[in-house]
C-alpha positions in Angstrom: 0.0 0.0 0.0 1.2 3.6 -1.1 1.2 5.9 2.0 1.1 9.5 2.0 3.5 11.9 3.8 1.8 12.2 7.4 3.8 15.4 7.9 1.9 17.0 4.8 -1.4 16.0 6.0 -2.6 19.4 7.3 -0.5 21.4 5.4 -1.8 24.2 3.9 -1.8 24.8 -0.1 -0.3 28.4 -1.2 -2.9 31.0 -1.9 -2.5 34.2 -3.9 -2.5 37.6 -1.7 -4.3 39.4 -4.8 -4.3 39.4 -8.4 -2.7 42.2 -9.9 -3.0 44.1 -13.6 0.4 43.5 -14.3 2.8 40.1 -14.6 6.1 39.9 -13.9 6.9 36.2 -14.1 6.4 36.5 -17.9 9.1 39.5 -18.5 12.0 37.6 -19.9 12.2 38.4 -23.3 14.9 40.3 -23.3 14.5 42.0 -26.9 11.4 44.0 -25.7 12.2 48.0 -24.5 10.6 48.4 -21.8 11.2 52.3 -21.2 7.7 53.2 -22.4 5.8 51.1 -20.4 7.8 52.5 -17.0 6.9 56.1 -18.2 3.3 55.2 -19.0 3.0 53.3 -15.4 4.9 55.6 -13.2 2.3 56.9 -11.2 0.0 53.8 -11.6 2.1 51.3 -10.0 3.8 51.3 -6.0 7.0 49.6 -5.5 5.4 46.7 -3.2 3.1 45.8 -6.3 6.1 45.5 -8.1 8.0 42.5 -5.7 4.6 40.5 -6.4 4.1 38.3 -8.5 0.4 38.0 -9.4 -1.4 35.2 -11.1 -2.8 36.6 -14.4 -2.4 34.2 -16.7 -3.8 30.6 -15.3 -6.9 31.7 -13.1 -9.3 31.6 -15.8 -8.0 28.3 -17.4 -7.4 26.9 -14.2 -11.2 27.8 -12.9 -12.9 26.4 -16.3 -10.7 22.9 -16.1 -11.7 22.7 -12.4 -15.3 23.3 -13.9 -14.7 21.1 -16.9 -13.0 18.1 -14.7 -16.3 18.5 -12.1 -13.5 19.1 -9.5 -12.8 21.5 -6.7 -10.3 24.7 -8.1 -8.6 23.3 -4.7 -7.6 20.2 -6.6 -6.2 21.7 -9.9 -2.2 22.7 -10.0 -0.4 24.3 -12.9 3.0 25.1 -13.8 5.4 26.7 -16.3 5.9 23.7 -18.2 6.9 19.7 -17.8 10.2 20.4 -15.6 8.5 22.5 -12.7 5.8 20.6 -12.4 8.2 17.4 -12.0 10.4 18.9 -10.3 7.3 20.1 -7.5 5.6 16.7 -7.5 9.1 14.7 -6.5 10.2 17.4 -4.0 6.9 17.9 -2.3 5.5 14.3 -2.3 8.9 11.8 -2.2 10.7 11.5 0.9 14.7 11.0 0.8 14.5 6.9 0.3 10.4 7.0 -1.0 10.6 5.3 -4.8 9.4 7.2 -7.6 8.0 4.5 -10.3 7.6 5.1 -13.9 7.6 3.2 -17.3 10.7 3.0 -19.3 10.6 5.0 -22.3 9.7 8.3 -20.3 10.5 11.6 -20.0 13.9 11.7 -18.6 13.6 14.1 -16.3 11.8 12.1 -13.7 15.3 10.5 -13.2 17.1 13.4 -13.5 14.8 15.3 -10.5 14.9 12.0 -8.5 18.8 11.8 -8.2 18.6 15.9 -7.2 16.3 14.9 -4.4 17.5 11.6 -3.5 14.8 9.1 -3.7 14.6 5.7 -5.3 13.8 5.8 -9.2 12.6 3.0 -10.6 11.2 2.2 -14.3 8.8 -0.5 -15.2 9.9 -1.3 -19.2 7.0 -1.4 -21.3 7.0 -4.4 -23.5 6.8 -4.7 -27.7 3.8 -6.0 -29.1 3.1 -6.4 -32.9 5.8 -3.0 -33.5 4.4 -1.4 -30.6 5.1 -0.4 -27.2 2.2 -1.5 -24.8 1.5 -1.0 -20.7 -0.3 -4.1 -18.5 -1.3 -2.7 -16.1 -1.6 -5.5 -13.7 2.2 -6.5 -14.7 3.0 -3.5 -13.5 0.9 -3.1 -10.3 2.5 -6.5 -9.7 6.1 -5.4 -10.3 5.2 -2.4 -7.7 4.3 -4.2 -5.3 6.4 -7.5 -5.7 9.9 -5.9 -6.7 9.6 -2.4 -5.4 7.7 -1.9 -2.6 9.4 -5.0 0.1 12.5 -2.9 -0.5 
C-alpha cells in the first residue's frame, strides 16, 4: 500500500494575496524596451506591487478545467511547463528513500529530479507487441508491489 506523507497532512496549499493588472513572471524576453511602459505606469504602480508576483495568466484556465473536470479549483495545480511541475511533485511528495516509479521509455527528467532529491527511481519497461510499445497494467501493479515496494 502507497502511503502518503503524514507530515503534509494538514499542510496548507499556497494562496495568492491578490491578483494584480500586471505580470512579472512573464518578462523575460529580453528584446522587448521596456522604457515606455515604465513612463506610462509611473504613477499607476507602488514599489510593493512591483516585488509581487500575481497570477494573471492561469486563473481563468485553471477555474474552467476545475469546472470542466467537475473538481474543486482546490484540486487543480499548474505550472510553467513539464520540468517545474516534475520537479514540484518529487520534491513535495517523495521522501529521501520513497521510490518514484515510472515506465521506461519516459520523460527523462523524472530520473534526473529523483537523483537531485534523492529518492529511489525506478522504471517499469514497457513491453513490444506487434511494433508497438504497450503498458499491462496488472504486470505493472504486480512489479510495484512484488519488486519495489518489500525494499
Amino acid at each position: 500500500m502507497v502511503a502518503f506523507r503524514q507530515e503534509l497532512k494538514d499542510w496548507e496549499p499556497y494562496k495568492l494575496e491578490r491578483i494584480l493588472p500586471h505580470d512579472l513572471g512573464n518578462n523575460e524576453n529580453r528584446f522587448i524596451d521596456w522604457t515606455e511602459l515604465l513612463e506610462r505606469v509611473e504613477d499607476r504602480i507602488s514599489v510593493s506591487d512591483l516585488l509581487y508576483y500575481g497570477d494573471n495568466c492561469y486563473r481563468e484556465v485553471t477555474e474552467k478545467y476545475a469546472a470542466y473536470a467537475g473538481v474543486d479549483i482546490s484540486q487543480i495545480t499548474v505550472g510553467v511547463g513539464s520540468d517545474f511541475l516534475i520537479h514540484m511533485i518529487v520534491t513535495t511528495f517523495l521522501g529521501k528513500d520513497d521510490v518514484f516509479l515510472t515506465i521506461d521509455p519516459d520523460f527523462f527528467m523524472y530520473q534526473f529530479y529523483n537523483q537531485l532529491h534523492g529518492s529511489r527511481f525506478e522504471a517499469y519497461p514497457l513491453e513490444w507487441r506487434a511494433a508497438s510499445l504497450h503498458l499491462s497494467a496488472e504486470k505493472l501493479l504486480t512489479y510495484a508491489e512484488d519488486d519495489i515496494l518489500p525494499i
